[in-house]
C-alpha positions as CSV (number, residue, x, y, z in Angstrom):
1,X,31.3,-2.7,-17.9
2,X,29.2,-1.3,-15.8
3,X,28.9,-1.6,-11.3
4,X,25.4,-2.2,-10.5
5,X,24.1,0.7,-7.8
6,X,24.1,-0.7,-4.3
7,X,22.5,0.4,-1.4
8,X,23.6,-0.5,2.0
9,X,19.9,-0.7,3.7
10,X,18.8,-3.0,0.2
11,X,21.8,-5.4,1.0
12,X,20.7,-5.8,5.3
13,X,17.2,-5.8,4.2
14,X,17.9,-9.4,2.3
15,X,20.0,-11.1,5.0
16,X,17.6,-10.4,7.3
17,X,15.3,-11.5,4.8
18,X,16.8,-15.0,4.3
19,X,17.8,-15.9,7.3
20,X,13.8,-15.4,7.9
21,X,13.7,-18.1,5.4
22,X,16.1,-20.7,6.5
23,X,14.2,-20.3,10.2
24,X,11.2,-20.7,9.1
25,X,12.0,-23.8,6.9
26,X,14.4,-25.5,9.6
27,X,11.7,-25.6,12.3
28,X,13.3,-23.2,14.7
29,X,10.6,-21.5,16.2
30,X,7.8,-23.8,18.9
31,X,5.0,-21.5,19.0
32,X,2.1,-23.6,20.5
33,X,1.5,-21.5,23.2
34,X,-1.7,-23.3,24.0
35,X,-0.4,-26.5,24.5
36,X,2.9,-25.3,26.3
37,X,2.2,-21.2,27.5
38,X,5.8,-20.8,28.4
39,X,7.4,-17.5,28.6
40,X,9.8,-18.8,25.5
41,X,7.2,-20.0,23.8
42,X,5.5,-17.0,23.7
43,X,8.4,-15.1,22.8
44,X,9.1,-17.9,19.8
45,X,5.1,-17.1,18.6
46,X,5.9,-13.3,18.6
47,X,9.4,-14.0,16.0
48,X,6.9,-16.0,13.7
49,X,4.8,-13.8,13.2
50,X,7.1,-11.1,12.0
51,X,9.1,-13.9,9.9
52,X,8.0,-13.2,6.9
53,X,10.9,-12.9,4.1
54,X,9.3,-13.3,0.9
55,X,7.0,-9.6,1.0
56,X,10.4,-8.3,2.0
57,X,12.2,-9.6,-1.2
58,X,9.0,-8.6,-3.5
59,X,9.6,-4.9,-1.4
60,X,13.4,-5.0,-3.0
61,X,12.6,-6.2,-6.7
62,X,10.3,-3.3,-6.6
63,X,12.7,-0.7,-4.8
64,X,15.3,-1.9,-7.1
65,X,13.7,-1.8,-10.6
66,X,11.1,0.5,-10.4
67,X,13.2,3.7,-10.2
68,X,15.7,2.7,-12.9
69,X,15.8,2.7,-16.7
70,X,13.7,-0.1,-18.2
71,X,15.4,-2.1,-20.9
72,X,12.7,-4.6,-22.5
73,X,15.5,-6.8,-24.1
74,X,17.1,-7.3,-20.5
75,X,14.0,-7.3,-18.8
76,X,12.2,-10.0,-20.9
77,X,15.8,-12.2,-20.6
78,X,15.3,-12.3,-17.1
79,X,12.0,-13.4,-17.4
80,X,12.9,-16.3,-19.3
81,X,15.5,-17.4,-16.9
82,X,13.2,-17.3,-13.9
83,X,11.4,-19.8,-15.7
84,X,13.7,-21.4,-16.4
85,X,14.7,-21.8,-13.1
86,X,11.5,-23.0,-11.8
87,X,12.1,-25.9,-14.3
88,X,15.4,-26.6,-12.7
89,X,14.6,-26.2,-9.5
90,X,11.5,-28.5,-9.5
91,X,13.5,-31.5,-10.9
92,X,16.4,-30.6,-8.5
93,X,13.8,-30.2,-5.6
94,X,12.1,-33.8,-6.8
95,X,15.8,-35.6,-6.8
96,X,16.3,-34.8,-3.1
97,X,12.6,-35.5,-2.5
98,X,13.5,-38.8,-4.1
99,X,16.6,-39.2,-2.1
100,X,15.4,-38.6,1.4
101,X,12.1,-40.5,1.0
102,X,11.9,-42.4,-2.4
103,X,8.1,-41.8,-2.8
104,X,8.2,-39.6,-5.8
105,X,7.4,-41.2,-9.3
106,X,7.5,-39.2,-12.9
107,X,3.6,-39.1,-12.1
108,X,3.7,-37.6,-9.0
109,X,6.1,-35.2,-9.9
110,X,4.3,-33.5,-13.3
111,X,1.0,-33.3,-11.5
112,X,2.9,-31.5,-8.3
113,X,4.7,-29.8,-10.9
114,X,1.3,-28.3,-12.3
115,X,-0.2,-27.2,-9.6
116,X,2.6,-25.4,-8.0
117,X,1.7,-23.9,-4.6
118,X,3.2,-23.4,-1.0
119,X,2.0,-26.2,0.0
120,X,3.1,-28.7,-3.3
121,X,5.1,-31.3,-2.1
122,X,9.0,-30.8,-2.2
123,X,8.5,-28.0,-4.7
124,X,6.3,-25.5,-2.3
125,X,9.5,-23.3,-2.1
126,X,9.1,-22.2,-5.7
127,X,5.7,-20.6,-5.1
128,X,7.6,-16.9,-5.0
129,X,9.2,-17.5,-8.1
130,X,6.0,-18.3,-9.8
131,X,4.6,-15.1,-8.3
132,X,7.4,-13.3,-8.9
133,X,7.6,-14.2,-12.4
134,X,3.7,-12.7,-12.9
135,X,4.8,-9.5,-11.9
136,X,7.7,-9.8,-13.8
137,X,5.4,-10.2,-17.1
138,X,3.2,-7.4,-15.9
139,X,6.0,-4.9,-15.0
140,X,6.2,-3.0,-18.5
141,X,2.7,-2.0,-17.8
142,X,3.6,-0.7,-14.0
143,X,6.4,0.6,-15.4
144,X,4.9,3.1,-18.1
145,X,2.3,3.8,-15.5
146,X,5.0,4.9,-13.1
147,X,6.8,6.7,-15.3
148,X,4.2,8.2,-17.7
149,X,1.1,8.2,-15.6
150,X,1.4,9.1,-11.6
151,X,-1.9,9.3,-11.2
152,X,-2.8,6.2,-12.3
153,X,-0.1,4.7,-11.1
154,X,-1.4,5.7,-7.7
155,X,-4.6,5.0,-8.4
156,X,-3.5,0.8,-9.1
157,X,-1.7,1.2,-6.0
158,X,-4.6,2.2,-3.8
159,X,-6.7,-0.5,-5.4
160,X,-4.2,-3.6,-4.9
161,X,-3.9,-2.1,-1.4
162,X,-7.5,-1.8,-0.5
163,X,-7.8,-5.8,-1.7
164,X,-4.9,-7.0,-0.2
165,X,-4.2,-5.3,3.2
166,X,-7.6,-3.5,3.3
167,X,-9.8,-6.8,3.0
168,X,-7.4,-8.6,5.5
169,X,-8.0,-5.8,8.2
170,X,-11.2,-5.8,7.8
171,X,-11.3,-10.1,7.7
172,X,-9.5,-9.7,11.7
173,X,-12.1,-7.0,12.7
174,X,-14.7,-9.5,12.2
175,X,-13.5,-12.5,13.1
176,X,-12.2,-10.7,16.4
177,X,-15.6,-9.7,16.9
178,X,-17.4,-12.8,15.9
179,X,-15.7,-14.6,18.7
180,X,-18.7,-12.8,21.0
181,X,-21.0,-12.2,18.0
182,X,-21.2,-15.3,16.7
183,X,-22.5,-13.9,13.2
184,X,-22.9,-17.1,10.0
185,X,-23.0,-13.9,8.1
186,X,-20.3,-11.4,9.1
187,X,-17.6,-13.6,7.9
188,X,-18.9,-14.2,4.2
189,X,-18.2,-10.2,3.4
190,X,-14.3,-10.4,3.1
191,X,-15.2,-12.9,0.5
192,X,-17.5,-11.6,-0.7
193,X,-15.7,-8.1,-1.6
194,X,-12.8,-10.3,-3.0
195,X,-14.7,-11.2,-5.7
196,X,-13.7,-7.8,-7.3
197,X,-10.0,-8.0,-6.8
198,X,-8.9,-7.9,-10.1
199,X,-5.6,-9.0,-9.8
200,X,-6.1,-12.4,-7.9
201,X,-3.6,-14.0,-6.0
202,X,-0.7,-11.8,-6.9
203,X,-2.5,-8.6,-5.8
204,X,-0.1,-8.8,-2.4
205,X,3.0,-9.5,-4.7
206,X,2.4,-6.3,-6.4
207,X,1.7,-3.8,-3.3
208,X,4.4,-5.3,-2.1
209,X,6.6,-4.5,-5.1
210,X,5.2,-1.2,-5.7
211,X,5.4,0.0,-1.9
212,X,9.2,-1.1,-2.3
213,X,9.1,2.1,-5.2
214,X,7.5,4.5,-2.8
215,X,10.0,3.7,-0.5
216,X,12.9,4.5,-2.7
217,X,11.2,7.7,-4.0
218,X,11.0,9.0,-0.2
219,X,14.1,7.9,0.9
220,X,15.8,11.3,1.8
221,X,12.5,12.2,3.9
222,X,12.7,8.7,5.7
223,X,16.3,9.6,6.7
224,X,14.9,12.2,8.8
225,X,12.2,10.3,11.0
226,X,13.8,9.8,14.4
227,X,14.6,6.3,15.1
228,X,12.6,6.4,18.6
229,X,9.5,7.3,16.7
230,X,10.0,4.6,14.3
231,X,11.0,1.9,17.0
232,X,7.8,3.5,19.2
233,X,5.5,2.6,16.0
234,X,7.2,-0.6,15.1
235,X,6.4,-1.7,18.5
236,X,2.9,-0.6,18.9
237,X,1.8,-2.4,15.8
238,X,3.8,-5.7,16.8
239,X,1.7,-6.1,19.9
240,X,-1.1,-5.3,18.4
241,X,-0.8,-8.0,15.7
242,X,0.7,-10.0,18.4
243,X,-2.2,-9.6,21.1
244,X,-4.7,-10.5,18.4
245,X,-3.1,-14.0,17.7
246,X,-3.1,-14.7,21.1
247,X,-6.2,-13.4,22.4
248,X,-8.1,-15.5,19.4
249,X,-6.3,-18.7,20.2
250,X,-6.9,-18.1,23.8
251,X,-10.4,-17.8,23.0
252,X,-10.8,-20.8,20.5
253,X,-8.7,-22.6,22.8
254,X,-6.7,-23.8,19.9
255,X,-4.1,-22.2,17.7
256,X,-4.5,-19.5,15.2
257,X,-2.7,-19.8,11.9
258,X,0.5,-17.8,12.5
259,X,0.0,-16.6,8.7
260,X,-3.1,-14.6,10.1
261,X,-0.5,-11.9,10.0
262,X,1.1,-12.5,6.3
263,X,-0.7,-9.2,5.1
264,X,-1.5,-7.3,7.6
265,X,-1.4,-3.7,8.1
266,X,0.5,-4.7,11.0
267,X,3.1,-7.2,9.0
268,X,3.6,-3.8,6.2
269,X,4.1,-1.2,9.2
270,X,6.9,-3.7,10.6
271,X,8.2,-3.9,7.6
272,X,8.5,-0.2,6.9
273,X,10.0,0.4,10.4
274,X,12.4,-2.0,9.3
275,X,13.5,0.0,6.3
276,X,13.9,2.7,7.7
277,X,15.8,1.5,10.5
278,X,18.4,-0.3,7.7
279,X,18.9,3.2,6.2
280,X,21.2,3.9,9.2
281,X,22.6,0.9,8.4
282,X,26.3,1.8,6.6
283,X,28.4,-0.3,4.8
284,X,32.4,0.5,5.7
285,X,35.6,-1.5,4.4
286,X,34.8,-4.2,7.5
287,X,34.9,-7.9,7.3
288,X,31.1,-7.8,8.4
289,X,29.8,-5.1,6.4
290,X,31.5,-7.4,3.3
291,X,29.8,-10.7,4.6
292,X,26.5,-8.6,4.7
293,X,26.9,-7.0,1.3
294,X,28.1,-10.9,-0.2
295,X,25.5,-12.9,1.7
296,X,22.7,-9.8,-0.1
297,X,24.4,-10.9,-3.4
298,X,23.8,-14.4,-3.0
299,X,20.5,-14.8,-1.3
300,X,18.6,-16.3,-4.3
301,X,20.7,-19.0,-4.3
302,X,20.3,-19.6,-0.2
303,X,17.1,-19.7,-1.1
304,X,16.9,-22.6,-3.5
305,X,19.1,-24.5,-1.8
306,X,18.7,-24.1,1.7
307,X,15.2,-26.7,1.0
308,X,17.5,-29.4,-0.3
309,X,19.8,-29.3,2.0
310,X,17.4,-29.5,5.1
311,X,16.2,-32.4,3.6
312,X,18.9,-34.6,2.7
313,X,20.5,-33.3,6.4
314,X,17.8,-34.4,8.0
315,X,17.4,-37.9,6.6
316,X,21.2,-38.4,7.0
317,X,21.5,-37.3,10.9
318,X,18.9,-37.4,13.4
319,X,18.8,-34.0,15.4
320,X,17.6,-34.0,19.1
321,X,15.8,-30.4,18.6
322,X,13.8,-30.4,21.9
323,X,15.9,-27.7,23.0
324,X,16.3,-24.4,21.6
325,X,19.6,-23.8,21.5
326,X,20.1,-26.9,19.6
327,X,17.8,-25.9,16.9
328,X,19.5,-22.6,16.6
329,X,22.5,-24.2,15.7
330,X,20.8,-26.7,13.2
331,X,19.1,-23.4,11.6
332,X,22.6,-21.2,11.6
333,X,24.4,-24.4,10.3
334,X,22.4,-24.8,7.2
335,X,22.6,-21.1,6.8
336,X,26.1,-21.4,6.2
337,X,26.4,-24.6,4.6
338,X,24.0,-23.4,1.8
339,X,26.3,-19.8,1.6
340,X,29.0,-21.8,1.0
341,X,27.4,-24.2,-1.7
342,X,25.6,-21.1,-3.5
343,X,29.6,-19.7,-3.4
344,X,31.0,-22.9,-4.8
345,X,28.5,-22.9,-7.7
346,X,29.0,-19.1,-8.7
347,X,32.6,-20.0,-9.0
348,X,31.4,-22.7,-11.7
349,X,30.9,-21.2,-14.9
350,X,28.8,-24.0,-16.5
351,X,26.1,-23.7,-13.5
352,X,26.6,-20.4,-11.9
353,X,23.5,-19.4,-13.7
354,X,21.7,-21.8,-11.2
355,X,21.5,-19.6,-8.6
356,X,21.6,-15.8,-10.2
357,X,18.7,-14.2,-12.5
């Protein structure tokens, strides 16, 4: 039997990445500075906007798989149980729907079921493994590209870059400037232009995925960058991204949509700066490096759970989560109570598979 490979910055990289989660679906963070522009409130509007988990999951799935040997028998098993999870999940999700609130019917749940999206009632959550299941079907082509064909490989890469994070950057620059220009027109070119993206909605997915390969093929060089200059340029492109959102809620005297910043060269930078940080990251024989490392293994599972249990917390005790440390404790206790159930159902062989691809 064989030890999977595991790499220390891979393993922080997905705790920090569901905890991002669990905050954002626990309701940790106030961010209406408009309403109350308190220094805390501010500071909780600046953690949103950098709490997004999911493109750092897609970024490991591609670091992970894209640099190993491709086994179609494996690979196509695993796309069948993603599905098959989504299945589970949704019916799971509806139950505890049903539970909490009791205004679910068969009806109701086939046509949320159908029309699966991050905004689907109780079932919302499952929107990454949709999307993650589409690149799942498409990776034997990205794999023979980056394996056989560099150069086209890089060429798909540049392409689902310039619609994804190229078309957002330029979608800011004008509605940053329309706030003076006032332009009808200006703001119809972003749409317009993706009209040509040939990969739809899972063109982010898949920069996402294949940056996580770049970043495992330069790993040695990223070893090297000095972490002041990384910290320096993880800053720099935080405010930025962060002056932007409040400058144009300022401005429109209302607030932006925090997921202005969801693809973003600004969000991608971050994210890289964060890589490369983890690298100095080192797992030893420690209690905590072991609870990082067991936490990485079972984040899937955190992350289909964590939903149901917010739910059916919520409609059993009423939280007073006016104040923040309050809500911390709400967020970190969920955290743990859904480590512990995803632990308790690997440890059952009959439904272990629940929360594991």
């Amino acid at each position: 039997m064989t030890t999977k490979k595991r790499f220390d910055e891979i393993d922080l990289l997905k705790l920090i990445a569901i905890f991002m989660v669990v905050i954002l679906h626990t309701g940790l963070l106030k961010i209406d500075f408009i309403a109350n522009p308190s220094f805390s409130v501010f500071a909780q509007f600046g953690a949103r906007i950098l709490m997004e988990g999911v493109p750092i999951f897609v970024l490991v799935n591609g670091f992970l798989l894209l640099n190993k040997p491709y086994d179609s028998k494996k690979h196509f098993k695993k796309v069948r149980k993603i599905f098959g999870l989504v299945i589970v999940w949704a019916i799971l999700n509806y139950l505890s729907g049903l539970f909490a609130h009791g205004d679910l019917s068969p009806d109701d749940f086939m046509k949320t079921f159908l029309t699966i999206s991050t905004g689907s009632k109780y079932i919302g959550l499952l929107w990454f493994l949709i999307y993650l299941l589409s690149i799942y079907i498409i990776f034997p082509v990205i794999k023979s590209l980056h394996d056989n064909d560099k150069k086209a490989y890089n060429y798909l890469f540049k392409v689902v870059a310039f619609f994804t994070v190229g078309i957002n950057l330029l979608t800011l620059v004008i509605n940053f400037a329309n706030l003076w220009l006032n332009n009808k027109g200006l703001p119809l070119i972003p749409g317009f232009l993706q009209k040509f993206t040939p990969l739809s909605s899972i063109s982010y997915f898949l920069f996402c995925f294949m940056l996580g390969g770049y970043l495992y093929e330069m790993r040695d060089k990223l070893k090297k960058i000095k972490i002041w200059k990384v910290l320096l340029c993880g800053l720099a492109s935080f405010a930025i991204s962060f002056a932007y959102g409040v400058i144009v809620s300022e401005k429109k005297s209302t607030m932006i949509t925090v997921s202005y910043n969801y693809s973003t060269i600004f969000l991608i930078t971050d994210m890289v700066c964060l890589y490369i940080i983890a690298l100095k990251y080192k797992s030893k024989d420690r209690f905590y490096n072991k609870i990082v490392q067991d936490i990485a293994k079972n984040s899937l599972g955190i992350y289909l759970i964590h939903i149901i249990i917010v739910r059916c917390v919520n409609n059993l005790i009423d939280f007073p989560k006016d104040n923040l440390a309050i809500r911390f404790c709400f967020t970190f206790g969920i955290f743990v109570i859904s480590y512990v159930l995803v632990k308790i159902i690997r440890a059952i062989p009959l439904v272990k598979k629940l929360v594991e691809i």
